[in-house]
C-alpha positions as CSV (number, residue, x, y, z in Angstrom):
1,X,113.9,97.7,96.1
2,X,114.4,101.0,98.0
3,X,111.1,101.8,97.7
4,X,110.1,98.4,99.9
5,X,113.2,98.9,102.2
6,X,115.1,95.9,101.0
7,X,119.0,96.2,100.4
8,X,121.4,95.0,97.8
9,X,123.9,92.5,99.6
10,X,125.4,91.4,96.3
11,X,124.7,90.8,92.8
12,X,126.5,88.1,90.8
13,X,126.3,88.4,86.2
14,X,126.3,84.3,86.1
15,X,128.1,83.8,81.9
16,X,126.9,80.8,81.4
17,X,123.3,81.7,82.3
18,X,123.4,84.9,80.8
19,X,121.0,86.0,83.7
20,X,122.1,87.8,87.0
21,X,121.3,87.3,90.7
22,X,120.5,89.5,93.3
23,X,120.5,89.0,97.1
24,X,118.5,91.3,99.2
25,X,118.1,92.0,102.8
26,X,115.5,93.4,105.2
27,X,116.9,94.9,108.0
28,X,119.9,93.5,107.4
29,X,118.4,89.6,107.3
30,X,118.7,87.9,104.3
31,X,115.4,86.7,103.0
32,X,114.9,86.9,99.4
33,X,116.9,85.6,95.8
34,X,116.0,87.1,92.7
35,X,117.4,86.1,89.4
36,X,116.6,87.3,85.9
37,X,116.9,85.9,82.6
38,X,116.9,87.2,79.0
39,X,113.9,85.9,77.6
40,X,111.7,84.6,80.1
41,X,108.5,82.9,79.3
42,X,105.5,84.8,79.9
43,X,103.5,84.7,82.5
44,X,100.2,82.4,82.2
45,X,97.9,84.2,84.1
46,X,97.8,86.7,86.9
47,X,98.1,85.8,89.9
48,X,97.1,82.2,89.3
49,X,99.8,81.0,87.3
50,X,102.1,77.9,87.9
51,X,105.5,78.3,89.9
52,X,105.7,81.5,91.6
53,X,102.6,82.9,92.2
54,X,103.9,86.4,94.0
55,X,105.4,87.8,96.9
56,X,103.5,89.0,99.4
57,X,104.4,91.3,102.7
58,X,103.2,92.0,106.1
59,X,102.0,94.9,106.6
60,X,100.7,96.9,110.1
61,X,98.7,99.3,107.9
62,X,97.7,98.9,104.8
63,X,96.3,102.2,103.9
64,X,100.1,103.8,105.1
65,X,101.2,101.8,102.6
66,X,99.3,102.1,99.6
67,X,99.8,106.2,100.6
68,X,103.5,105.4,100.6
69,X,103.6,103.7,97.5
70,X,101.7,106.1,95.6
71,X,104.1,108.9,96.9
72,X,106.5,106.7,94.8
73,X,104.0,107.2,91.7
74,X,103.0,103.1,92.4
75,X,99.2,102.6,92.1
76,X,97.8,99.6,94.2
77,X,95.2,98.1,93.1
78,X,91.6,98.5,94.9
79,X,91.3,96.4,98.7
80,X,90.6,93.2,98.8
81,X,89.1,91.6,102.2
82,X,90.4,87.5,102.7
83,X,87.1,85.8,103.0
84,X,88.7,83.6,105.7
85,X,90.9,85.9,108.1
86,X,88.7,89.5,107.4
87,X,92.0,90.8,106.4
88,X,92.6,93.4,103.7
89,X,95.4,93.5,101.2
90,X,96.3,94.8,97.6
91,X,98.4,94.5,94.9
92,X,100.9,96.5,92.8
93,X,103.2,95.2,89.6
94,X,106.8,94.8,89.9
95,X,109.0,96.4,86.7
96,X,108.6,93.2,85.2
97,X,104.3,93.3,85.7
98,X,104.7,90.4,88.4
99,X,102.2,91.1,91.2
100,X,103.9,92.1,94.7
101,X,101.1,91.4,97.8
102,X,100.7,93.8,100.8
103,X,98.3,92.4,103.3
104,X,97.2,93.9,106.3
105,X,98.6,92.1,109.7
């Protein structure tokens, strides 16, 4: 989370979940909820699958960014280009192998 600039507001152990959730900041705005589990179902497919597919952020240069990250021993994969916009973006796995999307504004 530090790595992507986001700060810890709280994070609440919910018992009768047996899973914990976290609210982050950017900036000081609240923007995301994350919650974890014990023993999540795996993921389908990548980055495809039902529910969730990823989260993805903004960028204003994406090669900064993938220099950044691999400062942070973080490896993202190789550019893409969006067929539609022209735009490039990567992605890198979260701790958990989700894929995070950084796409060039």
């Amino acid at each position: 989370m530090e790595i992507l600039g986001l700060q810890i507001i709280q994070e609440i152990y919910r018992k009768e979940r047996e899973s914990f959730k976290l609210d982050l900041a950017l900036d000081g705005k609240y923007i995301i909820e994350l919650f974890s589990f014990p023993n999540p179902p795996k993921r389908s497919s990548r980055p495809e699958a039902c529910g969730l597919r990823h989260l993805a952020f903004s960028v204003s240069d994406l090669d900064e960014c993938i220099s950044y990250l691999k400062s942070h021993q973080i490896e993202a994969e190789p550019i893409r280009v969006d067929e539609h916009t022209g735009k490039r973006f990567t992605f890198i796995a979260d701790p958990d192998d989700l894929p995070i999307e950084f796409y060039e504004a």
